[in-house]
C-alpha positions as CSV (number, residue, x, y, z in Angstrom):
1,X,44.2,27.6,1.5
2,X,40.6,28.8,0.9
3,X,40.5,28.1,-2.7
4,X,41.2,24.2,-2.3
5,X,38.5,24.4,0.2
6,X,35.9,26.3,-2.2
7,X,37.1,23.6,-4.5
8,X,36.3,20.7,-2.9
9,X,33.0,21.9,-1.7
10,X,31.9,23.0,-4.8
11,X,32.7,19.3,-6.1
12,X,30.5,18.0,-3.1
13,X,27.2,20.2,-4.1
14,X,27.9,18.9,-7.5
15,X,27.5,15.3,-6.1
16,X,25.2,16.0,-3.8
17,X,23.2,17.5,-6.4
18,X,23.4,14.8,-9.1
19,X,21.9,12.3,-6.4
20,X,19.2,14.4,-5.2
21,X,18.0,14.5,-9.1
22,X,18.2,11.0,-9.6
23,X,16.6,10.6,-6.8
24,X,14.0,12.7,-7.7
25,X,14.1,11.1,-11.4
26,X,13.1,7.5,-9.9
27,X,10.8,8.6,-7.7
28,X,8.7,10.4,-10.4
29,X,9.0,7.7,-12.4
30,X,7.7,5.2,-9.4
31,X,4.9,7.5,-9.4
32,X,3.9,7.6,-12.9
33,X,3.7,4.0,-12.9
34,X,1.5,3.9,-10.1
35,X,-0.5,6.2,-11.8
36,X,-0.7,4.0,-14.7
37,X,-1.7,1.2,-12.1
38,X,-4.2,2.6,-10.5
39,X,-7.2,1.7,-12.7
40,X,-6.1,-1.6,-12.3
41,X,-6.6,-2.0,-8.3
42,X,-9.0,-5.0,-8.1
43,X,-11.0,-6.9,-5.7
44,X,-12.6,-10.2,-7.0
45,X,-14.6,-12.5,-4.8
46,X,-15.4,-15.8,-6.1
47,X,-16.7,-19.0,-4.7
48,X,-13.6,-20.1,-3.2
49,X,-11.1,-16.6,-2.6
50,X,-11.3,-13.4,-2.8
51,X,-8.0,-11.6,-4.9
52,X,-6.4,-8.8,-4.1
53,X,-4.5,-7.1,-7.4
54,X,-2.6,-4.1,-8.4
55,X,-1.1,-4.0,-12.1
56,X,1.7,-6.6,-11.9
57,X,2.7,-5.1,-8.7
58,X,0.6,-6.9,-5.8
59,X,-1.2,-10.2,-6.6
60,X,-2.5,-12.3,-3.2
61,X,-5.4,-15.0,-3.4
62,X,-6.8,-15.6,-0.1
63,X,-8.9,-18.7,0.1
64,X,-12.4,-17.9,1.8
65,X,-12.1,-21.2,4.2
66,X,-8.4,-19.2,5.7
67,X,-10.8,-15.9,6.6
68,X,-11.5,-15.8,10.3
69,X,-12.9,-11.9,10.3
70,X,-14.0,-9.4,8.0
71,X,-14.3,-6.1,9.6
72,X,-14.2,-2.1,8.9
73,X,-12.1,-0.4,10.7
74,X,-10.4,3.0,11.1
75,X,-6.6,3.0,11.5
76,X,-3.9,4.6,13.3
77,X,-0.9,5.7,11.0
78,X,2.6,4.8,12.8
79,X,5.5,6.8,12.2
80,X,7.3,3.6,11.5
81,X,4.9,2.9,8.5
82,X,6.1,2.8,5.1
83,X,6.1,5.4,2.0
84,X,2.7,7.1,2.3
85,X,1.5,8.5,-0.7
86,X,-1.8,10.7,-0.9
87,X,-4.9,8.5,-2.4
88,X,-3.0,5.2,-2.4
89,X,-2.0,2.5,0.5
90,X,0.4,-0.4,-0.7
91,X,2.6,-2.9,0.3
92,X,2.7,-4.1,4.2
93,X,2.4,-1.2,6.0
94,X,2.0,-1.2,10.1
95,X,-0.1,0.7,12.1
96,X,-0.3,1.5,16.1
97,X,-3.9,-0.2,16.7
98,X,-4.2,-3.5,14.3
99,X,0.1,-4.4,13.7
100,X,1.2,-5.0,9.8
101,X,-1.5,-4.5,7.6
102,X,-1.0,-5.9,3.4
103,X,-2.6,-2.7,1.6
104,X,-3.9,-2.2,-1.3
105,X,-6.1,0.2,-0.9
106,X,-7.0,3.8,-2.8
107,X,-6.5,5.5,1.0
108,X,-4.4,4.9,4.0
109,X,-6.3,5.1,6.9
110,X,-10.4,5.5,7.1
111,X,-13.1,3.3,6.9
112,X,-10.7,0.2,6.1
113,X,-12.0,-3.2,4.9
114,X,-9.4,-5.8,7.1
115,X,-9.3,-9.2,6.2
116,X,-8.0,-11.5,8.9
117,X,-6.3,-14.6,8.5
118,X,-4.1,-16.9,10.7
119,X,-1.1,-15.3,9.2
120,X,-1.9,-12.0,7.9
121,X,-4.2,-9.5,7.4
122,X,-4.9,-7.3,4.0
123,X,-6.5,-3.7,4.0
124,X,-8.8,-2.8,0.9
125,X,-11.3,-0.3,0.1
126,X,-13.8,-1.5,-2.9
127,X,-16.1,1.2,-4.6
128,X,-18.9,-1.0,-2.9
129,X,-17.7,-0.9,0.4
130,X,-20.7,-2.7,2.3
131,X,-22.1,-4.6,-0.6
132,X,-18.0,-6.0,-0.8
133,X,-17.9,-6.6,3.2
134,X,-21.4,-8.2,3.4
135,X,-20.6,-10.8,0.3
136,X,-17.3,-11.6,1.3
137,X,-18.4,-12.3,5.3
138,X,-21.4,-14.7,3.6
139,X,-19.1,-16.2,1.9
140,X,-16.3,-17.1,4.1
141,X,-18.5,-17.6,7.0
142,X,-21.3,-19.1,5.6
């Protein structure tokens, strides 16, 4: 009786084991692409939107005359948010103090650029953070 139960567990780890590293397979490779990504993360302002891009992975265009508020602003991390990876925020991701929040941002939580519209708001963090923020407010407000 104990060796069909050695058996059948030793089958299981085998399983178990084989998903774990495929698991572990995709993820690295969902990583190495957004390492090869990440130069890409780009912010244009223009006359008429500002566009919000990572590789072929994220691609909005917000017209300026849809902006009601541009504002810097610290956020609360939620447990319900999504996949948080050091150095990179992405995707909707929802936090305890603003709701959903559209990353795409090179961190997660401090010192965030939102952009409000009627129906969403994005999270970015430019290299210029107040030059960006100053423009973008002239420009949608102005």
């Amino acid at each position: 009786m104990f060796v069909p139960v050695l058996q059948y567990l030793q089958h299981r780890v085998g399983v178990g084991l084989a998903v774990v590293s495929l698991l572990c397979g995709a993820i690295a490779v969902w990583l190495l692409l957004l390492a090869y990504w990440f130069p890409t993360m780009r912010y244009e302002l223009d006359q008429q939107a500002v566009t919000i891009s990572f590789g072929r992975v994220i691609h909005w265009r917000i017209p300026l005359r849809e902006i009601r508020k541009v504002e810097v602003k610290d956020l609360t991390l939620s447990v319900w948010a999504a996949t948080r990876l050091p150095g990179i925020a992405l995707f909707p991701v929802y936090y305890s103090n603003v709701g959903a929040v559209r990353m795409c941002a090179t961190r997660a939580a401090k010192q965030i650029v939102l952009i409000r519209t009627a129906s969403a708001v994005y999270g970015v963090t430019p290299e210029e953070q107040d030059e960006f923020t100053r423009a973008l407010q002239a420009r949608a407000h102005g």
